[in-house]
C-alpha positions as protocol buffer text, in pm:
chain_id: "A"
residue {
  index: 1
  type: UNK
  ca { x: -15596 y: -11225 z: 26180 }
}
residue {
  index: 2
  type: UNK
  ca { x: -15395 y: -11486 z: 26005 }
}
residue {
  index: 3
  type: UNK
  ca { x: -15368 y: -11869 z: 26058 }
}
residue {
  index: 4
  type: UNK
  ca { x: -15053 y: -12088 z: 26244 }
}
residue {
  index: 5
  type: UNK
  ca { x: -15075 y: -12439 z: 26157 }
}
residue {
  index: 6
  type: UNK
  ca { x: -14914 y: -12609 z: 26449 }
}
residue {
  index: 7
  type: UNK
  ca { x: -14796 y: -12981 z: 26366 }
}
residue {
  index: 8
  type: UNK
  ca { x: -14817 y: -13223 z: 26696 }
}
residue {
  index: 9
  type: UNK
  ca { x: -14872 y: -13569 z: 26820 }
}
residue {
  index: 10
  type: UNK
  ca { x: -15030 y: -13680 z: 27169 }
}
residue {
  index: 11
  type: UNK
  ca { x: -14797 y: -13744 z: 27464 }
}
residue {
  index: 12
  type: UNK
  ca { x: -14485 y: -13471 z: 27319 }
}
residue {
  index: 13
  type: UNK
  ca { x: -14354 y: -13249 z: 27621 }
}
residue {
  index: 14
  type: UNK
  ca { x: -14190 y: -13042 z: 27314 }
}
residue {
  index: 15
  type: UNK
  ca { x: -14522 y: -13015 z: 27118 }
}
residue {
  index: 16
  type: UNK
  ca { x: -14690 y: -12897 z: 27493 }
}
residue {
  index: 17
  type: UNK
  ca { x: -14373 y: -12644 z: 27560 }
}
residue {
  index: 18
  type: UNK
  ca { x: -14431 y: -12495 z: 27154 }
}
residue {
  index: 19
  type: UNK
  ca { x: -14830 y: -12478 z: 27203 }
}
residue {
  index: 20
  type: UNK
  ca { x: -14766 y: -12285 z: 27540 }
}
residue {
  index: 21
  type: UNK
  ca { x: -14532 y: -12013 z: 27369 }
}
residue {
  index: 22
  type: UNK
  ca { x: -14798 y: -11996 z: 27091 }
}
residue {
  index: 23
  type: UNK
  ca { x: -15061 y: -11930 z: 27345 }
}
residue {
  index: 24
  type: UNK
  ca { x: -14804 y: -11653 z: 27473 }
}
residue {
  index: 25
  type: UNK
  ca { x: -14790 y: -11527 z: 27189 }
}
residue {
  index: 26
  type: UNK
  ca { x: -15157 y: -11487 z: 27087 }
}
residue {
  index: 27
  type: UNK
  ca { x: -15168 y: -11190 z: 27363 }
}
residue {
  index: 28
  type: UNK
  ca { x: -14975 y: -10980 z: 27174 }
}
residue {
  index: 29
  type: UNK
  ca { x: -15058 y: -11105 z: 26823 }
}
residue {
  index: 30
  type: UNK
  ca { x: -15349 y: -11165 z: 26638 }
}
residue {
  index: 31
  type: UNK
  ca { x: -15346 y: -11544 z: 26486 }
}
residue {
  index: 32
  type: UNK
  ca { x: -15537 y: -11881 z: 26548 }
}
residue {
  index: 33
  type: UNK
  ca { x: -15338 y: -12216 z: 26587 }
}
residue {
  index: 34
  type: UNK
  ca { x: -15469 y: -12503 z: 26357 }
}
residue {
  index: 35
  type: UNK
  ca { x: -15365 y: -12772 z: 26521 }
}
residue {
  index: 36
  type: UNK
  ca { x: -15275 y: -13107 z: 26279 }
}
residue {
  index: 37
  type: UNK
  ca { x: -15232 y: -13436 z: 26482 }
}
residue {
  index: 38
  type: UNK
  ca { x: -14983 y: -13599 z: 26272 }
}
residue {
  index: 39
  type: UNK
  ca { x: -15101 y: -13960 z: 26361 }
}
residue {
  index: 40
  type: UNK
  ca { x: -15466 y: -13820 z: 26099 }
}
residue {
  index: 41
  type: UNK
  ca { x: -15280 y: -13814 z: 25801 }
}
residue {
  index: 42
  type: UNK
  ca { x: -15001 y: -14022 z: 25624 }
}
residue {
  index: 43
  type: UNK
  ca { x: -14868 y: -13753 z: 25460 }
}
residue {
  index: 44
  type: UNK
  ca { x: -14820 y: -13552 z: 25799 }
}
residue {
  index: 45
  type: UNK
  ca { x: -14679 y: -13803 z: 25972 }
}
residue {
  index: 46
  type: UNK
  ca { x: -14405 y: -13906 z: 25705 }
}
residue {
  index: 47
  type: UNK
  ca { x: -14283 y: -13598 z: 25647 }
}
residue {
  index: 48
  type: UNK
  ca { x: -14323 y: -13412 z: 26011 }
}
residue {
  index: 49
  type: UNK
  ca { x: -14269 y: -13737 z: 26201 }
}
residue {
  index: 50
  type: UNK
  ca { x: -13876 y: -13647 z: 26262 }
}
residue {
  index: 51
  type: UNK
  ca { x: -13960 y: -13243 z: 26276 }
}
residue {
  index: 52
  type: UNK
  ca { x: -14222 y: -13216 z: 26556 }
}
residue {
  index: 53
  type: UNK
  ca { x: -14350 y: -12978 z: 26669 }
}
residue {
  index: 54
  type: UNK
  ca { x: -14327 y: -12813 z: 26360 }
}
residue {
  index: 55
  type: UNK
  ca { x: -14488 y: -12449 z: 26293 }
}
residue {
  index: 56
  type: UNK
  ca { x: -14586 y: -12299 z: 25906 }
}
residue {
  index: 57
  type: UNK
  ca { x: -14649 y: -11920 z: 25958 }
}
residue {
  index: 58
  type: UNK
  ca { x: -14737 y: -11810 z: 25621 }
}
residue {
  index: 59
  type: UNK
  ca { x: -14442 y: -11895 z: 25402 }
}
residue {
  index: 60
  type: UNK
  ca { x: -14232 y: -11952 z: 25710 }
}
residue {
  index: 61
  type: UNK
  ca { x: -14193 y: -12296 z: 25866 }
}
residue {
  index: 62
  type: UNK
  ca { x: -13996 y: -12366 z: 26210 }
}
residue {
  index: 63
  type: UNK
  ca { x: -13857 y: -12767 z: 26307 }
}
residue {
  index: 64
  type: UNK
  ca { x: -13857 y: -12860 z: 26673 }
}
residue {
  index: 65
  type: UNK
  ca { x: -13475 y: -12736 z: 26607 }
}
residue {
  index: 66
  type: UNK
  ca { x: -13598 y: -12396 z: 26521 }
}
residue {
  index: 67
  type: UNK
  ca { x: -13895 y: -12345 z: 26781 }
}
residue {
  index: 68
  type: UNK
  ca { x: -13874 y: -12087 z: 27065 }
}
residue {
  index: 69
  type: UNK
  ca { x: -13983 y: -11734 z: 27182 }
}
residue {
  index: 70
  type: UNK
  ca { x: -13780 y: -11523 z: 27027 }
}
residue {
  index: 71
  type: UNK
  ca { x: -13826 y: -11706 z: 26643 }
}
residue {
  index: 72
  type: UNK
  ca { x: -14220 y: -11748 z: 26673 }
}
residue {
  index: 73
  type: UNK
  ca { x: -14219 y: -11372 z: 26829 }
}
residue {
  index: 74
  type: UNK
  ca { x: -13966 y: -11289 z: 26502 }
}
residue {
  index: 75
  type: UNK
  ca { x: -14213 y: -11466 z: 26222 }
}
residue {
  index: 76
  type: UNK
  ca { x: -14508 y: -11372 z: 26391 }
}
residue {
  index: 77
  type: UNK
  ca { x: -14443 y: -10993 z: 26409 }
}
residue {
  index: 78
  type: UNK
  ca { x: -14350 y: -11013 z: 26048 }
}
residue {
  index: 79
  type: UNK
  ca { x: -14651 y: -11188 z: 25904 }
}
residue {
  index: 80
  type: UNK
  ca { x: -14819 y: -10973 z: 26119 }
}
residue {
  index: 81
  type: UNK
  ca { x: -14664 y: -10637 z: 25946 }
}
residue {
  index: 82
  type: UNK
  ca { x: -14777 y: -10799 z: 25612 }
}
residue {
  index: 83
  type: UNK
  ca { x: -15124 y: -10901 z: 25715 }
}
residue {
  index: 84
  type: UNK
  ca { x: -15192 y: -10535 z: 25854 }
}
residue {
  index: 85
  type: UNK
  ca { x: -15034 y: -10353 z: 25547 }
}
């Protein structure tokens, strides 16, 4: 099982659509979301405050751009090739 640190803030429809496709995804992939408020931590919020949601899957990170089934399925089926070899 590996980690997926999930960047959010309260009241984000986008942040609520991205955690829904990560709960999706957890049927068919083995991972836990760490969720990070980004209003806890300076450093969070200045550099994800633009970005949010914002994903880090291993070495892999995904903008609010970036986020929806088919890349989280993509990044999480690869980190979960490495984590099982």
């Amino acid at each position: 099982m590996f980690n997926v640190i999930f960047y959010t803030k309260e009241n984000c429809s986008l942040c609520e659509d991205a955690h829904s496709l990560l709960n999706l995804l957890q049927h068919d992939y083995s991972f836990t979301i760490e969720e990070r408020d980004i209003y806890t931590n300076d450093e969070w919020l200045e550099k994800y405050q633009l970005l949010i949601p914002y994903v880090k899957i291993n070495t892999t990170e995904l903008n609010c751009e970036q986020i929806n089934y088919d890349s989280l399925e993509r990044v999480l089926k690869e980190a979960n090739g490495k984590h099982n070899s």
